[in-house]
N, CA, C and O atoms as a CHARMM CRD file, in Angstrom:
* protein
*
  348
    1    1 UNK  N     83.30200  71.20000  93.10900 PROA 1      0.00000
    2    1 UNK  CA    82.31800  71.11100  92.03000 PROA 1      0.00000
    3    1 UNK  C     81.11100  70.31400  92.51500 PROA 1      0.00000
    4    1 UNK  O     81.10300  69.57200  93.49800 PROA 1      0.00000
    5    2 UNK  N     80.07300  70.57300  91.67900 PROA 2      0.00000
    6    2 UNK  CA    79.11300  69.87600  91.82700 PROA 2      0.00000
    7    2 UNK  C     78.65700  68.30600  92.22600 PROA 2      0.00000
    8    2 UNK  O     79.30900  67.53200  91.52500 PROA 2      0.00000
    9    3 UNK  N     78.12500  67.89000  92.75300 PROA 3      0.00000
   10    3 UNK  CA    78.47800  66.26500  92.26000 PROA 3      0.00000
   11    3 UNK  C     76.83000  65.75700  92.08400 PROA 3      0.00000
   12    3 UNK  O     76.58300  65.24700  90.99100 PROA 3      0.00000
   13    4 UNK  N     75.83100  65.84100  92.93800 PROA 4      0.00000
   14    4 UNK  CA    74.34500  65.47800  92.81300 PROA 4      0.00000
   15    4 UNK  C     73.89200  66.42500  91.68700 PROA 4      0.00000
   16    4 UNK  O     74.41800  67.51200  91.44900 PROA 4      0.00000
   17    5 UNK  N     72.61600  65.76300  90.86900 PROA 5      0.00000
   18    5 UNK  CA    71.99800  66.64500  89.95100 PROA 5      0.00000
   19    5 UNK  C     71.21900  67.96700  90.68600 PROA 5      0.00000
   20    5 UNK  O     70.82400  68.91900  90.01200 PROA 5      0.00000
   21    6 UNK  N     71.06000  67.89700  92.10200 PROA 6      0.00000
   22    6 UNK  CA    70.36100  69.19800  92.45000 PROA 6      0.00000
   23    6 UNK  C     71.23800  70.39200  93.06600 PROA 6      0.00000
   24    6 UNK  O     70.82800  71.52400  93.32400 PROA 6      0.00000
   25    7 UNK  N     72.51300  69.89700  93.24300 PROA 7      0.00000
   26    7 UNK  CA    73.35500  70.73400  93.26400 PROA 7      0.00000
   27    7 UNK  C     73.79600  71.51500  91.67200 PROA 7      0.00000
   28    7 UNK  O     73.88000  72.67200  91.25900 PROA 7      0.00000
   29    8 UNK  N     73.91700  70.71700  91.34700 PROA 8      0.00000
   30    8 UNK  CA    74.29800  71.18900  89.51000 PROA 8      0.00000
   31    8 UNK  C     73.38300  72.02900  89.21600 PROA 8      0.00000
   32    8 UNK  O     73.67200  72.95000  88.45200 PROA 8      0.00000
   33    9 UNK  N     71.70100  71.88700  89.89200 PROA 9      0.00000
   34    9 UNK  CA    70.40500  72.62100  89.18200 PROA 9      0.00000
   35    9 UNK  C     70.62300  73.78900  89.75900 PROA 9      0.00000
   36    9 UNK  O     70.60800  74.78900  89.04100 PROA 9      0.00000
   37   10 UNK  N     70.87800  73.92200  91.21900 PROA 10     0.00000
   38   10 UNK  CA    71.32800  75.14500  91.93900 PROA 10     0.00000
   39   10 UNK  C     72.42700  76.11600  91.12400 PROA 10     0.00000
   40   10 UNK  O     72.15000  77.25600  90.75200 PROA 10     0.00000
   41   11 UNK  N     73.64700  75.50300  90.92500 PROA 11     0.00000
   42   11 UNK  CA    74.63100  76.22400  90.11300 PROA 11     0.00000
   43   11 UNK  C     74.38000  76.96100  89.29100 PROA 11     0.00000
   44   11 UNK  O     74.89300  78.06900  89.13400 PROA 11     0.00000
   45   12 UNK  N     73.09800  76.17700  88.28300 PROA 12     0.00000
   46   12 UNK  CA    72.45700  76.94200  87.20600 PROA 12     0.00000
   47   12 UNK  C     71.84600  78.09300  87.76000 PROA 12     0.00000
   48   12 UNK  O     72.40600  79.16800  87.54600 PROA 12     0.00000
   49   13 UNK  N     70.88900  78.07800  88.37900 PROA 13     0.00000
   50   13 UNK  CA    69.87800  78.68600  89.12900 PROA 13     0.00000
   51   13 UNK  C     70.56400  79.81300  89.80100 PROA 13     0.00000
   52   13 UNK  O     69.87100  80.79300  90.07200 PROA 13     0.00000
   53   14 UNK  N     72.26200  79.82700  90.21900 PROA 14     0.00000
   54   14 UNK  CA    72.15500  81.30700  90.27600 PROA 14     0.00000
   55   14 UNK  C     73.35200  81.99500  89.86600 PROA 14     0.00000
   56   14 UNK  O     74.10100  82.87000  90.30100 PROA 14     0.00000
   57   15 UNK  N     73.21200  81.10200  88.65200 PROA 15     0.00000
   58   15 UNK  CA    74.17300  81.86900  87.77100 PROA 15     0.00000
   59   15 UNK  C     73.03100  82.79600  86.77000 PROA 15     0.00000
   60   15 UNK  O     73.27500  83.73600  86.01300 PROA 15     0.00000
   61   16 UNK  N     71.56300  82.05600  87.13200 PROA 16     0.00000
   62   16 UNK  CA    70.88700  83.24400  85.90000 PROA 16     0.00000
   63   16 UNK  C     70.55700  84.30300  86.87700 PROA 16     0.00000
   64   16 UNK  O     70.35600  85.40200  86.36100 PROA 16     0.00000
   65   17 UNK  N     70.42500  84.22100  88.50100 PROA 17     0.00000
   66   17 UNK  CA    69.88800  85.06300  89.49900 PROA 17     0.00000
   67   17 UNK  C     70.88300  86.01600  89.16200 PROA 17     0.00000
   68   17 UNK  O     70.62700  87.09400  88.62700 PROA 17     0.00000
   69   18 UNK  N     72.37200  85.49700  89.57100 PROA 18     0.00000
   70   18 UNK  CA    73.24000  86.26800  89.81500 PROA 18     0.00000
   71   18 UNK  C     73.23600  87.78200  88.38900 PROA 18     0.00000
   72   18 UNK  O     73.08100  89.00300  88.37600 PROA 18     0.00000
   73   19 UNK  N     73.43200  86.98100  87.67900 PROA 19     0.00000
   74   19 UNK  CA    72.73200  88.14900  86.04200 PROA 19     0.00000
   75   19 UNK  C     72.07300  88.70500  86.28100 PROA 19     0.00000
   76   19 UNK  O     72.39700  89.88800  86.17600 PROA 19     0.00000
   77   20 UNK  N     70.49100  88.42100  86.84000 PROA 20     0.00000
   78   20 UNK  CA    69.36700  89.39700  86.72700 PROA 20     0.00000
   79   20 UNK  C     69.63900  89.98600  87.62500 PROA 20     0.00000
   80   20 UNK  O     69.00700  91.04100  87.56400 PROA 20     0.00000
   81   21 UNK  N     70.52300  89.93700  88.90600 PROA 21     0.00000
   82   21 UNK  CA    70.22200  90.31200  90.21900 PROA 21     0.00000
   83   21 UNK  C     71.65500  91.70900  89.57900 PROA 21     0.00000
   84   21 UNK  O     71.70700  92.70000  90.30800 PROA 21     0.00000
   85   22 UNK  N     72.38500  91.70600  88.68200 PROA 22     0.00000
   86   22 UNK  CA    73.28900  92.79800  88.38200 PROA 22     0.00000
   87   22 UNK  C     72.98000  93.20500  87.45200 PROA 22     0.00000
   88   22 UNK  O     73.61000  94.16800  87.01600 PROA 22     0.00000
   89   23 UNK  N     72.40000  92.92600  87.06300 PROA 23     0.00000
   90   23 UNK  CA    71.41000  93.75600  85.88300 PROA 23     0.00000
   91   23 UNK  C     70.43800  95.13600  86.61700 PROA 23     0.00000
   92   23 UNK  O     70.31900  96.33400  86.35900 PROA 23     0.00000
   93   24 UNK  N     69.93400  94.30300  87.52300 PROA 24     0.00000
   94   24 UNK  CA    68.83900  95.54500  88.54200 PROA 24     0.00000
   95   24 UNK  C     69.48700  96.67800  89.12800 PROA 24     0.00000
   96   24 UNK  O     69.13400  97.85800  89.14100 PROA 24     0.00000
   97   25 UNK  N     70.70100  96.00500  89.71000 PROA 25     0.00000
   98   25 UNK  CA    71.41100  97.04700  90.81000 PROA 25     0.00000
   99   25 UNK  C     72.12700  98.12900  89.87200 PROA 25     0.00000
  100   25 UNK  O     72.30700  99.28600  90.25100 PROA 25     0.00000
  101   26 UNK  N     72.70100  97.43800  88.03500 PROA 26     0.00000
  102   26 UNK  CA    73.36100  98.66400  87.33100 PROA 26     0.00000
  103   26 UNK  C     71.84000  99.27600  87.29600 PROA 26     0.00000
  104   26 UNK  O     71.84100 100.49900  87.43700 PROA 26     0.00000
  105   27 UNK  N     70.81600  98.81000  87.17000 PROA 27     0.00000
  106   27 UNK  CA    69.46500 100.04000  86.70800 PROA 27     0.00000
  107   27 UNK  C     69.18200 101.08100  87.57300 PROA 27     0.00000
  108   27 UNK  O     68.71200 102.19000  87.31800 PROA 27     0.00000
  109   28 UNK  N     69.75400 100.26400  89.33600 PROA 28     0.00000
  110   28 UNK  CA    69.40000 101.26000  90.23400 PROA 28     0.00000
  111   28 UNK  C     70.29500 102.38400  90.13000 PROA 28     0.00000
  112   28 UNK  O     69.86000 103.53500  90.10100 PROA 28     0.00000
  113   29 UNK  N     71.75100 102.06100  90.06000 PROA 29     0.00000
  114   29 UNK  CA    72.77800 103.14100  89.66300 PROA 29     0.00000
  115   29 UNK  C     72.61800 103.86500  89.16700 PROA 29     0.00000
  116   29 UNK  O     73.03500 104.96400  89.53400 PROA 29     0.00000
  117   30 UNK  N     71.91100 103.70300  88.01400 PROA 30     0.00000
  118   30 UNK  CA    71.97700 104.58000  87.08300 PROA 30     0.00000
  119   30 UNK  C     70.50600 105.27700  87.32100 PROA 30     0.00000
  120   30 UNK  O     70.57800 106.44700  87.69500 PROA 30     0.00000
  121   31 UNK  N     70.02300 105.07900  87.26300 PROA 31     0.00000
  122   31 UNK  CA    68.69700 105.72500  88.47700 PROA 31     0.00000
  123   31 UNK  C     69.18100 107.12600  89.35900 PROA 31     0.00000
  124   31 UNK  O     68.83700 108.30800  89.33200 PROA 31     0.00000
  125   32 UNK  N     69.67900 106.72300  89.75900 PROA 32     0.00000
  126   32 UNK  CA    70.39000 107.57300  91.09200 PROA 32     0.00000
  127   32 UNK  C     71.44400 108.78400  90.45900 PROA 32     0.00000
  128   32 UNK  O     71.64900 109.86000  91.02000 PROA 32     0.00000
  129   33 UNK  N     71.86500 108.48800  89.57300 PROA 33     0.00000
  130   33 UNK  CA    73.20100 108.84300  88.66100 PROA 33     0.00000
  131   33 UNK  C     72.18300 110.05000  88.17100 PROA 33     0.00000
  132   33 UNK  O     72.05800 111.18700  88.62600 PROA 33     0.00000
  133   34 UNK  N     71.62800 109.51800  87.28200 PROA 34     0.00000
  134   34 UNK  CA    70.65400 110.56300  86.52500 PROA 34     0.00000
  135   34 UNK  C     70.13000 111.50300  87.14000 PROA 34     0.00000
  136   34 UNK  O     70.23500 112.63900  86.67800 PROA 34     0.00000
  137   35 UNK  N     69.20500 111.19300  88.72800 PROA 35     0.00000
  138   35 UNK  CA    68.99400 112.56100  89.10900 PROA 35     0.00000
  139   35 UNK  C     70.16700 113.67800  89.68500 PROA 35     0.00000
  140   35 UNK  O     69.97300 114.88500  89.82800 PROA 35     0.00000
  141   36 UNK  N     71.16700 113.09400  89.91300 PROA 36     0.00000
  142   36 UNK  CA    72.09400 113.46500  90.41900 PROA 36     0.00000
  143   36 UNK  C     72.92000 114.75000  89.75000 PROA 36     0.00000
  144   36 UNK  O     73.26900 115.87600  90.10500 PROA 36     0.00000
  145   37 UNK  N     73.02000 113.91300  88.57900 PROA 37     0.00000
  146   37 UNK  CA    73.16000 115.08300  86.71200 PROA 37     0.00000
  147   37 UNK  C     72.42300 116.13000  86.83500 PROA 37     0.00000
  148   37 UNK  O     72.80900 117.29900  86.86600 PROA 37     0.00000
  149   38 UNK  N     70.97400 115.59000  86.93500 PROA 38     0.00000
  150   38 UNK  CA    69.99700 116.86800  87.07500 PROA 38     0.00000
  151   38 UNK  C     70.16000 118.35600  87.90500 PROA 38     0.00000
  152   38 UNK  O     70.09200 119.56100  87.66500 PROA 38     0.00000
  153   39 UNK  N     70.38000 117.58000  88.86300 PROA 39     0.00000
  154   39 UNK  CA    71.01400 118.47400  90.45900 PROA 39     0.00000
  155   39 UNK  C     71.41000 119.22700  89.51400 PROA 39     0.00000
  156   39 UNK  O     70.72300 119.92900  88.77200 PROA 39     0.00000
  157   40 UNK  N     72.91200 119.03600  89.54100 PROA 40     0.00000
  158   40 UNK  CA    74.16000 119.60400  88.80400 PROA 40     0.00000
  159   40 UNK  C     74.15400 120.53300  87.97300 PROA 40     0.00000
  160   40 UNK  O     74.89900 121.46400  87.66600 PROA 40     0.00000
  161   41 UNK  N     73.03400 120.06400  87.60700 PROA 41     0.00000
  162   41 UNK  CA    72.60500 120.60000  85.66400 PROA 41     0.00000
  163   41 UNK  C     71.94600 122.04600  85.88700 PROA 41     0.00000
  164   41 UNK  O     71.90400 122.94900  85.05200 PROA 41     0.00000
  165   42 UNK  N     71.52200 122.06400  86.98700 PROA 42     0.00000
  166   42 UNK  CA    70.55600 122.89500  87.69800 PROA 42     0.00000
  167   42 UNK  C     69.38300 123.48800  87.49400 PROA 42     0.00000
  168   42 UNK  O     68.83000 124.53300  87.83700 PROA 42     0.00000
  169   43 UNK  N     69.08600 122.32300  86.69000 PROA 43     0.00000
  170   43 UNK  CA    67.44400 122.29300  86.03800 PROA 43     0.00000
  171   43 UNK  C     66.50500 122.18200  87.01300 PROA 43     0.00000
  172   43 UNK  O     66.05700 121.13400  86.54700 PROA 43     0.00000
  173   44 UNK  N     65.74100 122.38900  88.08200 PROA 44     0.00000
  174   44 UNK  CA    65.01900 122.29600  89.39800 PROA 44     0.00000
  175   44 UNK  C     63.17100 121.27500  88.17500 PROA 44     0.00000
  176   44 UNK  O     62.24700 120.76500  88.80900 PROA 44     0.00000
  177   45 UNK  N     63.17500 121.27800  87.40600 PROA 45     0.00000
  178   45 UNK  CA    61.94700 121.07800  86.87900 PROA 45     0.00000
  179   45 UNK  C     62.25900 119.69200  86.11900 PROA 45     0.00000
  180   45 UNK  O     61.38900 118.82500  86.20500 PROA 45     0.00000
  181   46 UNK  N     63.27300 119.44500  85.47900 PROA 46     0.00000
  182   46 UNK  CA    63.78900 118.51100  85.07200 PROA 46     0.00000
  183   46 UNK  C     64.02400 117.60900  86.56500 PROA 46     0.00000
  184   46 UNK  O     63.35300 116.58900  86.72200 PROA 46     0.00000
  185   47 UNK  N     64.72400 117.91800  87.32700 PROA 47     0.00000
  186   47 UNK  CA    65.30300 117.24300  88.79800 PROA 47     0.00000
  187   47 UNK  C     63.99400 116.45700  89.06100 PROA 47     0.00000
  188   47 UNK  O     64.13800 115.23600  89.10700 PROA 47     0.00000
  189   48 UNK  N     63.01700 116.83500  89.20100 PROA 48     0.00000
  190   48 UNK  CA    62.05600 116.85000  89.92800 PROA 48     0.00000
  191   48 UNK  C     61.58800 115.62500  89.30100 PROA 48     0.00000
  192   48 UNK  O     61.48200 114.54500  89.88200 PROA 48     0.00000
  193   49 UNK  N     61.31300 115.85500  88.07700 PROA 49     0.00000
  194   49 UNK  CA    60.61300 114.79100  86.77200 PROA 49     0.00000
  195   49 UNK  C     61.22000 113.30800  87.01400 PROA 49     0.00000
  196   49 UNK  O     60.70300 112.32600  87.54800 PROA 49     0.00000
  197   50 UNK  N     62.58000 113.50300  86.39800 PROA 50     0.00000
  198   50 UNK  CA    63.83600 112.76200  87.14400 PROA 50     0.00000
  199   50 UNK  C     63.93100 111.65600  88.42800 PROA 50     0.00000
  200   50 UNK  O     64.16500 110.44900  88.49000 PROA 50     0.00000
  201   51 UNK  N     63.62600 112.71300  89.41700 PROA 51     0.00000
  202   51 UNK  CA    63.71600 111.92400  90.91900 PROA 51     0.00000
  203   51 UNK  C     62.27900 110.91000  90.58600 PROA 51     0.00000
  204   51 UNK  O     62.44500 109.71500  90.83200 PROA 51     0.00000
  205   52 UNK  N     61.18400 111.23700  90.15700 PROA 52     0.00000
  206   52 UNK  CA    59.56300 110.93200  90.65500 PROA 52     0.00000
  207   52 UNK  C     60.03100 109.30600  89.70600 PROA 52     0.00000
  208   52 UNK  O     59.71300 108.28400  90.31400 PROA 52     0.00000
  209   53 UNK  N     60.46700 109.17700  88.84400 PROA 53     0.00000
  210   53 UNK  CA    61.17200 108.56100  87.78700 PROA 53     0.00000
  211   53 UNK  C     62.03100 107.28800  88.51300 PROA 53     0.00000
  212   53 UNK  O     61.59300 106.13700  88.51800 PROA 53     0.00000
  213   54 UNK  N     62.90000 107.55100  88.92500 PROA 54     0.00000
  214   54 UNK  CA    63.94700 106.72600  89.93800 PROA 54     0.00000
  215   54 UNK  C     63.43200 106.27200  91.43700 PROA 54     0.00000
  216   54 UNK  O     63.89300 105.36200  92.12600 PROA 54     0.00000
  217   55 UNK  N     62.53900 107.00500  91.68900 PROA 55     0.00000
  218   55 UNK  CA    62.07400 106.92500  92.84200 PROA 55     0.00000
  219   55 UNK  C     61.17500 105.25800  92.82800 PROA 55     0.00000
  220   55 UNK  O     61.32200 104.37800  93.67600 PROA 55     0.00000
  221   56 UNK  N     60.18200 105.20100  91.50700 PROA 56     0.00000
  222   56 UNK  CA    59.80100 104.13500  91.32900 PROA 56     0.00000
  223   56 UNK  C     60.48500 103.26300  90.96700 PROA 56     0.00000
  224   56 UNK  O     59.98400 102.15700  91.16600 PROA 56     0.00000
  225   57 UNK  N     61.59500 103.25800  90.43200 PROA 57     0.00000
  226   57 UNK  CA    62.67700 102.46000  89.82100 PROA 57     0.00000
  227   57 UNK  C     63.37400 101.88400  91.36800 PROA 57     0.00000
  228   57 UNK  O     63.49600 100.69700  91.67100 PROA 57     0.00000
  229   58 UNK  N     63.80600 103.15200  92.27600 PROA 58     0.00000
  230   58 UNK  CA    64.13200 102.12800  93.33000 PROA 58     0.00000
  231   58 UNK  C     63.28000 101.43100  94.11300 PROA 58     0.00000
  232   58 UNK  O     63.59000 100.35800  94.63000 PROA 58     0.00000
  233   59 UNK  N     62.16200 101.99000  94.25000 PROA 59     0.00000
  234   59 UNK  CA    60.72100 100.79100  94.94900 PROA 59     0.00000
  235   59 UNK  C     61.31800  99.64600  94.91000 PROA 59     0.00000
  236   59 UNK  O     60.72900  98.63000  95.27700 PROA 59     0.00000
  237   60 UNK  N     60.96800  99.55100  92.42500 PROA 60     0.00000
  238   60 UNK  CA    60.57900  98.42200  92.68600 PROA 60     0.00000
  239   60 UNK  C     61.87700  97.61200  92.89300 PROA 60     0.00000
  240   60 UNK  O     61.66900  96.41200  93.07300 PROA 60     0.00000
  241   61 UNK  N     63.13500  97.98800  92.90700 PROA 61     0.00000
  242   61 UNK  CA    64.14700  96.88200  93.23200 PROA 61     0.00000
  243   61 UNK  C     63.89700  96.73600  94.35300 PROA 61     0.00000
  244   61 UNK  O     63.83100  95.53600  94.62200 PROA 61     0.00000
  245   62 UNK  N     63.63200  97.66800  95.56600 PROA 62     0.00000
  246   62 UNK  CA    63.66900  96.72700  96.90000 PROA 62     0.00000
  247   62 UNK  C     62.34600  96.02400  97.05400 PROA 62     0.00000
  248   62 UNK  O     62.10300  95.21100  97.94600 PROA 62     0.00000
  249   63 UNK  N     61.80100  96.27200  96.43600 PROA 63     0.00000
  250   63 UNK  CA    60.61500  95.16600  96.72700 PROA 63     0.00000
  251   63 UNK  C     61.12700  93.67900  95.97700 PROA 63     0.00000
  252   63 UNK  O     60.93900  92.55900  96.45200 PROA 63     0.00000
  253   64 UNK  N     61.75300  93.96600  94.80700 PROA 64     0.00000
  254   64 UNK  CA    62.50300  92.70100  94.65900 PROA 64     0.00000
  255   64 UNK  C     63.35800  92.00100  95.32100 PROA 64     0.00000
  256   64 UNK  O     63.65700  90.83600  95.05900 PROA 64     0.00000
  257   65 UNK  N     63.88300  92.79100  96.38200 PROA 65     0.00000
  258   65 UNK  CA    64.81900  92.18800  97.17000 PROA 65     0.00000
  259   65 UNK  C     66.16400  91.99100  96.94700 PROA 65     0.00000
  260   65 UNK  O     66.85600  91.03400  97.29200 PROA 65     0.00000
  261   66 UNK  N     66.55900  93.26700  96.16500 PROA 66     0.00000
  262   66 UNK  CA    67.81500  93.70100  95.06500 PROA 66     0.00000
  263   66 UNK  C     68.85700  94.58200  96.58300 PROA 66     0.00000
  264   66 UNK  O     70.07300  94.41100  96.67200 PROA 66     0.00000
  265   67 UNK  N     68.20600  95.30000  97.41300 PROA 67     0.00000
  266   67 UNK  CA    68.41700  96.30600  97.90700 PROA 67     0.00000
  267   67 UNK  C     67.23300  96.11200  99.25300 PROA 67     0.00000
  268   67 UNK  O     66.03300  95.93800  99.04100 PROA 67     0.00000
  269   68 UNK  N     67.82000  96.18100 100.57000 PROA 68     0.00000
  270   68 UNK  CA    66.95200  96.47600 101.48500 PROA 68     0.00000
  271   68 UNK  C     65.83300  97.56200 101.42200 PROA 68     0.00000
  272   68 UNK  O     66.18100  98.54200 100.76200 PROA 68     0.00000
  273   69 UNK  N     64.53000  97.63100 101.96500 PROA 69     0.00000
  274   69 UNK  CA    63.45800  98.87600 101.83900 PROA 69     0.00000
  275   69 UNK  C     64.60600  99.97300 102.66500 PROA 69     0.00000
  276   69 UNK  O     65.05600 100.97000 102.10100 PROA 69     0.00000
  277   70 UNK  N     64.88000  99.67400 103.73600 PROA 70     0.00000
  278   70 UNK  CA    65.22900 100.72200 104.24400 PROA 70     0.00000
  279   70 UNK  C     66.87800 101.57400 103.26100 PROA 70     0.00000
  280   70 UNK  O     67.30500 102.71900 103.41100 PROA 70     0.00000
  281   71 UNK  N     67.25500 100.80300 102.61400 PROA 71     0.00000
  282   71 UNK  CA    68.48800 101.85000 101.76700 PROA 71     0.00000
  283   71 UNK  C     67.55000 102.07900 101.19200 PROA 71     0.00000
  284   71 UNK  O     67.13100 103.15100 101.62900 PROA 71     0.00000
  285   72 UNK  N     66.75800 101.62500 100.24100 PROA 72     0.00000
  286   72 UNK  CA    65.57200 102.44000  99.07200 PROA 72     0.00000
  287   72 UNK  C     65.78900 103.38600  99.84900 PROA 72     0.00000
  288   72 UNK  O     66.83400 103.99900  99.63100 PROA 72     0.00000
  289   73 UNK  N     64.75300 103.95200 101.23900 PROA 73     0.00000
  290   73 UNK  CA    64.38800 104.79300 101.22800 PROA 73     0.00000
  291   73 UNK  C     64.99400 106.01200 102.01900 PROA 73     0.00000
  292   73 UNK  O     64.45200 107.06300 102.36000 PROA 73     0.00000
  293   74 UNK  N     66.27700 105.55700 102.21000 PROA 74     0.00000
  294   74 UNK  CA    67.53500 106.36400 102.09800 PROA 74     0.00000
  295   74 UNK  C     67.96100 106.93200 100.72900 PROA 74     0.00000
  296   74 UNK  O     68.28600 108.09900 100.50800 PROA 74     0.00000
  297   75 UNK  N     67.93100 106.39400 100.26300 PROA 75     0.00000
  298   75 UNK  CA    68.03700 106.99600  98.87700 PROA 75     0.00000
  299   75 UNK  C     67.39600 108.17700  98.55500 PROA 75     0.00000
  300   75 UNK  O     67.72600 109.33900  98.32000 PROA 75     0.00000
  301   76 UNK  N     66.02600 107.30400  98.63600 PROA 76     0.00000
  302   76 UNK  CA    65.22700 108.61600  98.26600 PROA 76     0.00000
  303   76 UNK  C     65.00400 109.71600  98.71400 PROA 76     0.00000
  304   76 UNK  O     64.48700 110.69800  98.18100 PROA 76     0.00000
  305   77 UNK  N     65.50100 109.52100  99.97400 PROA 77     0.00000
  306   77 UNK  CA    64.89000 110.73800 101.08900 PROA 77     0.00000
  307   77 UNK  C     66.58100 111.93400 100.38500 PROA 77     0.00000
  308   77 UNK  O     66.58000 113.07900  99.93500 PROA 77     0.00000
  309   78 UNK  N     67.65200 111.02700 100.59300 PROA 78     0.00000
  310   78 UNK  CA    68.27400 112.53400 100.49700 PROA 78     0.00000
  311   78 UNK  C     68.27000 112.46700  99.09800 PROA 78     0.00000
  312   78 UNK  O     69.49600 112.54400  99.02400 PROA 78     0.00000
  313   79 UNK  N     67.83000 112.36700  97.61200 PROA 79     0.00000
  314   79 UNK  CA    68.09200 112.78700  96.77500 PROA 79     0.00000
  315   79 UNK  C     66.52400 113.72700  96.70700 PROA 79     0.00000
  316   79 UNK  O     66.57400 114.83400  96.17000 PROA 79     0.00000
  317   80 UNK  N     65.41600 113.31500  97.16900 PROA 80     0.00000
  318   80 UNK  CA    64.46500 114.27300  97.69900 PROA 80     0.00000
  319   80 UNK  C     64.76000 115.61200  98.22700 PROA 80     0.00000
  320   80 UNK  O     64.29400 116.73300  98.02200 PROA 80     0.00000
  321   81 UNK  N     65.68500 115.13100  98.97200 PROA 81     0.00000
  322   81 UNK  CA    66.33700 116.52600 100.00400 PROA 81     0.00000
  323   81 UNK  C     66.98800 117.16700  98.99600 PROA 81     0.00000
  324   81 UNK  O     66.52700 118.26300  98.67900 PROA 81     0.00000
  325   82 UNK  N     68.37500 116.58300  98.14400 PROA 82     0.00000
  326   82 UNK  CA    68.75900 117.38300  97.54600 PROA 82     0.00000
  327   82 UNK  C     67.93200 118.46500  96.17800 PROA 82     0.00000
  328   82 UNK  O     68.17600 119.61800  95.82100 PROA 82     0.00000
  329   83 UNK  N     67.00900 117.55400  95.74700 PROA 83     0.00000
  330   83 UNK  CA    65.89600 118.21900  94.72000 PROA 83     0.00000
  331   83 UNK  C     65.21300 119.71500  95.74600 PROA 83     0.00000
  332   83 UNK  O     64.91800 120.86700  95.42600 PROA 83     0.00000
  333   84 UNK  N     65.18800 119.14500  96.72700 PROA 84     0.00000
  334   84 UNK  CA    64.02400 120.42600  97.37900 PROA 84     0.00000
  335   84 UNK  C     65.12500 121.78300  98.06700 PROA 84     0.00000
  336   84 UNK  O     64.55700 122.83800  98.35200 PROA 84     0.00000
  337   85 UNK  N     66.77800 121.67200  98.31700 PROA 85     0.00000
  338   85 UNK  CA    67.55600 122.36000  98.32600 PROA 85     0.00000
  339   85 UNK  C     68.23300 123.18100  97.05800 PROA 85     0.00000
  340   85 UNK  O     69.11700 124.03600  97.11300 PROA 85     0.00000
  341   86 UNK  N     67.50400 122.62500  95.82600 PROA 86     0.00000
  342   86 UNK  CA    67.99200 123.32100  94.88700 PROA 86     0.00000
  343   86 UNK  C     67.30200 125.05300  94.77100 PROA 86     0.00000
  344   86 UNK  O     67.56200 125.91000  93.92700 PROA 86     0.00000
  345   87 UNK  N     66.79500 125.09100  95.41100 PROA 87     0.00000
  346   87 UNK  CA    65.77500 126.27200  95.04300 PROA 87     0.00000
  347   87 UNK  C     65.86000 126.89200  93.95900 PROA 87     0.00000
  348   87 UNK  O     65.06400 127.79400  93.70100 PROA 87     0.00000
C-alpha cells in the first residue's frame, strides 16, 4: 500500500486513467465491430460510410496513446481492404 501522500496521489491518478483508458479501447472495439457487421450485412454503401466513421475513431485513440499508430493503421488498412473486396 501506499505510504507517502504522492504515492496515494498516483494511486488516484490511475485509477481514473485506468477508466478512461477502457472506456476508449471498448469505443475502439466497437468501432471495428460495426464495420465488420457491415461487411457481413453486405451493404457495400453502408460499409463504406461505416469504415470513414471508425477510421477517425481509431486516429483519434492512437493519437491518444490508447493503441500504437502503427496497429491504428493496421486496422484500417485491412478493414479498408475488406470494404474494397466486397464488390
Amino acid at each position: 500500500m501506499a505510504n507517502t501522500a504522492q504515492a496515494k496521489k498516483r494511486v488516484r491518478q490511475n485509477i481514473k486513467q485506468r477508466e478512461r483508458n477502457s472506456g476508449l479501447r471498448s469505443k475502439l472495439r466497437t468501432a471495428i465491430k460495426s464495420v465488420r457487421k457491415a461487411i457481413v450485412a453486405g451493404d457495400k454503401s453502408l460499409a463504406e460510410t461505416v469504415f470513414r466513421k471508425s477510421a477517425s475513431v481509431i486516429d483519434s485513440i492512437a493519437s491518444k496513446g490508447i493503441i500504437h499508430k502503427n496497429k491504428a493503421s493496421r486496422h484500417k488498412s485491412r478493414l479498408s481492404g475488406a470494404v474494397k473486396a466486397m464488390g
